[in-house]
MARGUTI-781329 format. One record per residue (C-alpha): x, y, z; residue number from 1; residue in one letter. Coordinates in steps of 0.2 Angstrom, whole numbers, padded with zeros to 4 digits. Each point is the difference from the previous one (the first is absolute). Example, Ala and Ser with C-alpha at 12.3 -4.5 7.8 and 13.67 -1.06 7.14 Angstrom:
residues 2
{c1: 0062; c2: -0022; c3: 0039; resi: 1; resn: A}
{c1: 0006; c2: 0017; c3: -0003; resi: 2; resn: S}
END
This chain:
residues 180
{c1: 0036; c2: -0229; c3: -0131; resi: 1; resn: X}
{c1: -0010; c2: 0010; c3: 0014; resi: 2; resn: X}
{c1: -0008; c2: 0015; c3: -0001; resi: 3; resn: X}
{c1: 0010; c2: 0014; c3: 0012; resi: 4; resn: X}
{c1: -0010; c2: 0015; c3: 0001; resi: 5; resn: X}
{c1: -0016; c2: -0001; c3: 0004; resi: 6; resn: X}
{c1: -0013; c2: 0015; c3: -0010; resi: 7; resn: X}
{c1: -0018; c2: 0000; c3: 0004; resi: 8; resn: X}
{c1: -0007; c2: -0015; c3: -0010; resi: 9; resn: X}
{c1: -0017; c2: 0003; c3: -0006; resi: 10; resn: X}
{c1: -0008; c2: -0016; c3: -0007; resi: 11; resn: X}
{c1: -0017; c2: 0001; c3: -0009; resi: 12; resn: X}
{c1: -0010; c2: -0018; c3: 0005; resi: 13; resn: X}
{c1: 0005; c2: -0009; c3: -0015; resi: 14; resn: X}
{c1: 0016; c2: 0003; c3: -0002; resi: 15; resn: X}
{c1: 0002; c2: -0004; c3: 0020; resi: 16; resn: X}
{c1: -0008; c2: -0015; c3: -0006; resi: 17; resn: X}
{c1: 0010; c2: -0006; c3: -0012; resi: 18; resn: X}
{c1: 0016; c2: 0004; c3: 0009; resi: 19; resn: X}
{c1: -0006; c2: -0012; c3: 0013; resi: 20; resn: X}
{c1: -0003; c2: -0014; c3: -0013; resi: 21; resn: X}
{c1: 0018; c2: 0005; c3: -0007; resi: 22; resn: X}
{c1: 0004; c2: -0002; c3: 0020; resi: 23; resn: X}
{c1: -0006; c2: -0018; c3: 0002; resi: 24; resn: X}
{c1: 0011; c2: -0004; c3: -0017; resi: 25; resn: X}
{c1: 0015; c2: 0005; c3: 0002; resi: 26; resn: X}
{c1: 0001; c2: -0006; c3: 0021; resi: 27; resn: X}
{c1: -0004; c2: -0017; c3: -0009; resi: 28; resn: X}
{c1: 0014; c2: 0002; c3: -0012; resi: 29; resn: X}
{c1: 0012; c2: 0007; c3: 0015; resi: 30; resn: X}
{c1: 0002; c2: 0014; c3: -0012; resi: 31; resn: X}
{c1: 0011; c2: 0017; c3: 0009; resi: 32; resn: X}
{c1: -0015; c2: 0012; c3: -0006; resi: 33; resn: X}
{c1: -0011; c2: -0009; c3: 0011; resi: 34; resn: X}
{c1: 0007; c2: 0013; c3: 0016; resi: 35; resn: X}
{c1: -0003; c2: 0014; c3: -0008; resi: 36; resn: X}
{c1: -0015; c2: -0004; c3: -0006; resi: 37; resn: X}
{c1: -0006; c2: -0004; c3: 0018; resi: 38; resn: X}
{c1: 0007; c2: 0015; c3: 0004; resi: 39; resn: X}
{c1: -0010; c2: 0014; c3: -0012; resi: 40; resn: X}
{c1: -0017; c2: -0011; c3: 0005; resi: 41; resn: X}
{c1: 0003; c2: 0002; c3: 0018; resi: 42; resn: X}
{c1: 0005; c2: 0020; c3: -0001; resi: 43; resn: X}
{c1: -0014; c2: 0003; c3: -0014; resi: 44; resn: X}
{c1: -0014; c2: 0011; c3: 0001; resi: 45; resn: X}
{c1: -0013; c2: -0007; c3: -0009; resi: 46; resn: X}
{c1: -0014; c2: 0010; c3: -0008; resi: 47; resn: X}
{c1: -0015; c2: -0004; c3: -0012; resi: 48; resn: X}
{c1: 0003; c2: 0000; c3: -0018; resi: 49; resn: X}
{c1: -0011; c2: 0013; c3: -0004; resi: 50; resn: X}
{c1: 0009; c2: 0011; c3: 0013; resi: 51; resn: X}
{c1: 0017; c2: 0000; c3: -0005; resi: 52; resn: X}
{c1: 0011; c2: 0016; c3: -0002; resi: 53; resn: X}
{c1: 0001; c2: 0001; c3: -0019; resi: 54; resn: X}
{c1: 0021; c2: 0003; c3: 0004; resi: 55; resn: X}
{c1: 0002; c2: -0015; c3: 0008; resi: 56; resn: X}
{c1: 0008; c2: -0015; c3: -0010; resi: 57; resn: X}
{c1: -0012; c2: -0015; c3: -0001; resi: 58; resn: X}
{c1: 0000; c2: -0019; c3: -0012; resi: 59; resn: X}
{c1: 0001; c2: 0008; c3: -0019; resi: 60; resn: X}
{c1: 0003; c2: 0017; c3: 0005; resi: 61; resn: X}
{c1: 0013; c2: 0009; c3: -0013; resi: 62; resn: X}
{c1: 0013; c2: 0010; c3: 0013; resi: 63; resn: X}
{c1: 0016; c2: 0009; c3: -0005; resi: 64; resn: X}
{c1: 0014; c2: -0005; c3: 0013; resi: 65; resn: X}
{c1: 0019; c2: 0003; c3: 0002; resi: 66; resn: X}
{c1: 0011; c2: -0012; c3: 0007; resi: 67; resn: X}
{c1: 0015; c2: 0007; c3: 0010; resi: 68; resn: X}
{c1: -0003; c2: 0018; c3: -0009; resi: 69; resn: X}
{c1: 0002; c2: -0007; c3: -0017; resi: 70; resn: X}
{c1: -0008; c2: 0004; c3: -0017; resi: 71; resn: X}
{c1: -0020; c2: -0003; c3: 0006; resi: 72; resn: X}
{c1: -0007; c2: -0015; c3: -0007; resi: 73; resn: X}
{c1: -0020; c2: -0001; c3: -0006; resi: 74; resn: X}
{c1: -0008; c2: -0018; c3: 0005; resi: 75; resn: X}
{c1: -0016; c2: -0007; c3: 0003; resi: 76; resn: X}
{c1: -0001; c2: -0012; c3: 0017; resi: 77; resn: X}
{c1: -0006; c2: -0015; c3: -0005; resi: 78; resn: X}
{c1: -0005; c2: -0018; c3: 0008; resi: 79; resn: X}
{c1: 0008; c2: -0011; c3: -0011; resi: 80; resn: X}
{c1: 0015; c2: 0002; c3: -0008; resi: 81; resn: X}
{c1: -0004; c2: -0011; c3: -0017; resi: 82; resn: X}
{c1: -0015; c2: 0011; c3: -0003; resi: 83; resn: X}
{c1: 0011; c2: 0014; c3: 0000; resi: 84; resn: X}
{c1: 0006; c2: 0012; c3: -0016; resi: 85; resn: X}
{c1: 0019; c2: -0003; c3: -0001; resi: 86; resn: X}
{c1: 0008; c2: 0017; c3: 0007; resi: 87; resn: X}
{c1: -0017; c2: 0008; c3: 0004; resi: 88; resn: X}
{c1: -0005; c2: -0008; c3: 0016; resi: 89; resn: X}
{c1: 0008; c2: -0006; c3: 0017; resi: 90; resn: X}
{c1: -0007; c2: -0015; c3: 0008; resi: 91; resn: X}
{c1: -0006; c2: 0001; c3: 0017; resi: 92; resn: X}
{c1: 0011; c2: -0015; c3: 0004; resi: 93; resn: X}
{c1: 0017; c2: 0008; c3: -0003; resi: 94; resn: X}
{c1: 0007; c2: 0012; c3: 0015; resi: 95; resn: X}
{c1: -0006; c2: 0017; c3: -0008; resi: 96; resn: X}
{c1: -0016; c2: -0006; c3: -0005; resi: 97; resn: X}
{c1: -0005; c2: -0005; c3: 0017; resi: 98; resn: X}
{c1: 0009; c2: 0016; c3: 0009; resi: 99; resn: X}
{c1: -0009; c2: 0011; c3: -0014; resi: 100; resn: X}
{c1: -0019; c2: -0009; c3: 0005; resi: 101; resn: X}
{c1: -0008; c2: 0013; c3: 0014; resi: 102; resn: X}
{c1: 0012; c2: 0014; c3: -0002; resi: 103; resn: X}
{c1: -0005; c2: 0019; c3: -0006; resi: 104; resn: X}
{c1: 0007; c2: 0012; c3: -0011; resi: 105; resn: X}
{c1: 0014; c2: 0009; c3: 0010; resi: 106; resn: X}
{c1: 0005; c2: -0019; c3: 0011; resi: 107; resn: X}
{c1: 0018; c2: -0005; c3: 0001; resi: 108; resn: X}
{c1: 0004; c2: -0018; c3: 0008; resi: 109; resn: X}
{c1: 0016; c2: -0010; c3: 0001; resi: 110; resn: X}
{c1: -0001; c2: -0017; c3: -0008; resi: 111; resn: X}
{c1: 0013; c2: -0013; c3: 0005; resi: 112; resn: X}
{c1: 0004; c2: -0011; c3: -0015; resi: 113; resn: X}
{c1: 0005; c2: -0018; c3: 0003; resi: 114; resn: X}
{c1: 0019; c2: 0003; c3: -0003; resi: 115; resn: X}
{c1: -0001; c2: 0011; c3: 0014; resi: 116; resn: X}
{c1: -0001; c2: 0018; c3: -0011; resi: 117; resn: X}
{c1: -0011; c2: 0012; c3: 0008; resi: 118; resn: X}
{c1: -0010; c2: 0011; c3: -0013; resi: 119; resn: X}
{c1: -0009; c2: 0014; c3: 0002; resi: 120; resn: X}
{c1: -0017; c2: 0001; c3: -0011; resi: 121; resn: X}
{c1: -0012; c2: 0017; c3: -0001; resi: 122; resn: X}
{c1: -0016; c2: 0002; c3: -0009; resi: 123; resn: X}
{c1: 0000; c2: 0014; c3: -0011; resi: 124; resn: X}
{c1: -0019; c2: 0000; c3: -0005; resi: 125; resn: X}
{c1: -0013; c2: -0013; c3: -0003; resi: 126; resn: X}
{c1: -0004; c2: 0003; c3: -0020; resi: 127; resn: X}
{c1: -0017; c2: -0013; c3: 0003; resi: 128; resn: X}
{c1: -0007; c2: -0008; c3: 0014; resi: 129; resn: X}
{c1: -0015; c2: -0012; c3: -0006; resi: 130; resn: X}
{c1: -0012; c2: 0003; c3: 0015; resi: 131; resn: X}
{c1: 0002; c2: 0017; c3: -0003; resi: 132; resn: X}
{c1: -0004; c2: 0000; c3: -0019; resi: 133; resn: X}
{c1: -0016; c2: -0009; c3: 0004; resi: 134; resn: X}
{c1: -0007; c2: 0012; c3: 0014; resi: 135; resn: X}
{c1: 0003; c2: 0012; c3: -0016; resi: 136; resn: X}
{c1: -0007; c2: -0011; c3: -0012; resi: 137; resn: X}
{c1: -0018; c2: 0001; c3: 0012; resi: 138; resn: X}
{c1: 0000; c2: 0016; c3: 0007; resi: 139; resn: X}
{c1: 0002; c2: 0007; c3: -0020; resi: 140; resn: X}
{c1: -0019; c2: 0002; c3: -0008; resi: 141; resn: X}
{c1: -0002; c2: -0011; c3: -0012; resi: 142; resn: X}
{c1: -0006; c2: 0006; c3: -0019; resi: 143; resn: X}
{c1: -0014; c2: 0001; c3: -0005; resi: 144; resn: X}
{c1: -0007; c2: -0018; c3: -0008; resi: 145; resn: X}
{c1: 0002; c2: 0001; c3: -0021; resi: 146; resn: X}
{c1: -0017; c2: -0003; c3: -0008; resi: 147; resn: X}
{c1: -0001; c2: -0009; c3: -0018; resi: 148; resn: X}
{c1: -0012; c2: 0017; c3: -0010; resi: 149; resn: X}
{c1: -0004; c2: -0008; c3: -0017; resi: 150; resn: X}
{c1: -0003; c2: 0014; c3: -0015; resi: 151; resn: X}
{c1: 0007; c2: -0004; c3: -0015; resi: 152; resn: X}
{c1: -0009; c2: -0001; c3: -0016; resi: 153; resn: X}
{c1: -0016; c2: -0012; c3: 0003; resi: 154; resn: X}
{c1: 0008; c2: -0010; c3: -0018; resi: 155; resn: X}
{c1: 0014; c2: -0004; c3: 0012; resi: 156; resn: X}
{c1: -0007; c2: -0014; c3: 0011; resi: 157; resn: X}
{c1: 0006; c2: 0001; c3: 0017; resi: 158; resn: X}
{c1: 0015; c2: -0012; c3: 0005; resi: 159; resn: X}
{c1: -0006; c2: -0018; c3: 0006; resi: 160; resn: X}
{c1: -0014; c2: 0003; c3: -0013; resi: 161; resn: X}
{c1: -0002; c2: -0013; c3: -0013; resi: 162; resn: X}
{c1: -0007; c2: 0007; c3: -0018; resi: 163; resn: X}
{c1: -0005; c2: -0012; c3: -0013; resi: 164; resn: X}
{c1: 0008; c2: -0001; c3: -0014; resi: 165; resn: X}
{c1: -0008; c2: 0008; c3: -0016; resi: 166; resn: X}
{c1: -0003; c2: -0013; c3: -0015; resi: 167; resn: X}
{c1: 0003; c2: 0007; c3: -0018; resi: 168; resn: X}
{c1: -0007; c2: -0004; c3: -0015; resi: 169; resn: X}
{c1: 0012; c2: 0000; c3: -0016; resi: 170; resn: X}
{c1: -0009; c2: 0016; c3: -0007; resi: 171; resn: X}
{c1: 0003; c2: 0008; c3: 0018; resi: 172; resn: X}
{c1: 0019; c2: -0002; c3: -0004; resi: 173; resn: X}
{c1: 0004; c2: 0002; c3: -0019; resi: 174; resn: X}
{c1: 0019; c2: -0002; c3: 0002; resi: 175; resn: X}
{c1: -0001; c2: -0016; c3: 0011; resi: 176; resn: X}
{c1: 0015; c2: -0008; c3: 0012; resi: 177; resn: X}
{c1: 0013; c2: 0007; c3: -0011; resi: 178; resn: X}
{c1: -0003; c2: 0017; c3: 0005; resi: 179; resn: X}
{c1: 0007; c2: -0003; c3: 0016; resi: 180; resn: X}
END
């Protein structure tokens, strides 16, 4: 299972960070995606989080991707696979998750599976990148602050207010408890 084709792997600092932790795990474990792993680190580029290309893929980024020019497949790019919706994400881990990490919209790259199948996997578009969606998130003004106005009847008391309870005599209230 090795990466073939080589597109320009961009790598925001955490994700480059956690792939090299993933790295370090699955050498240990004499795992095959430990060679291609070592292979996107040492052809990345890596760039600050708050500087990524909102096109390119990142962790928990939702991509639209084909596979060998089949029906296009929505995902998000996740880290761990048991955290994952069923259907509606692509762990990192797998051969397209990793190939996908670092690509942009437009990227084709050849995956070599481990039975020796070659597939070709392109980016279609990157529906949401999370370091994007928080640069947009602070660069929007926020509201303006809500302010509690009270001005309802002064009768009302004011919530949090605590009114005594009026005591009646037996004249006061001529028809008595069984009027409720």
């Amino acid at each position: 299972m090795r990466e073939m084709a080589m597109t320009t792997c961009r790598l925001t600092t955490k994700d480059f960070a956690i792939l090299e932790t993933l790295l370090e795990r699955k050498r240990a474990l004499g795992d095959p995606l430990a060679a291609v792993l070592e292979k996107k680190l040492a052809n990345a580029s890596v760039v600050l989080i708050g500087s990524v290309d909102p096109d390119v893929v990142t962790i928990n980024s939702r991509v639209t991707f084909r596979v060998d020019g089949k029906a296009a497949e929505t995902r998000t790019v996740i880290q761990n696979e048991a955290r994952g919706v069923v259907g509606g994400s692509l762990s990192m881990t797998t051969p397209w998750g990793l190939s996908l990490l670092g690509m942009t919209e437009g990227e084709t790259t050849l995956v070599e599976r481990a039975e020796g199948e070659t597939e070709q996997i392109r980016v279609v578009k990157v529906l949401f990148q999370p370091e994007a969606a928080l640069r947009a998130s602070v660069a929007r003004p926020s509201r303006p602050r809500l302010r509690l106005v009270y001005s309802a009847n002064s009768v009302v008391p004011p919530l949090g207010a605590v009114a005594e309870m009026r005591q009646t005599e037996g004249k006061d209230d001529p028809d008595g408890p069984t009027a409720a």
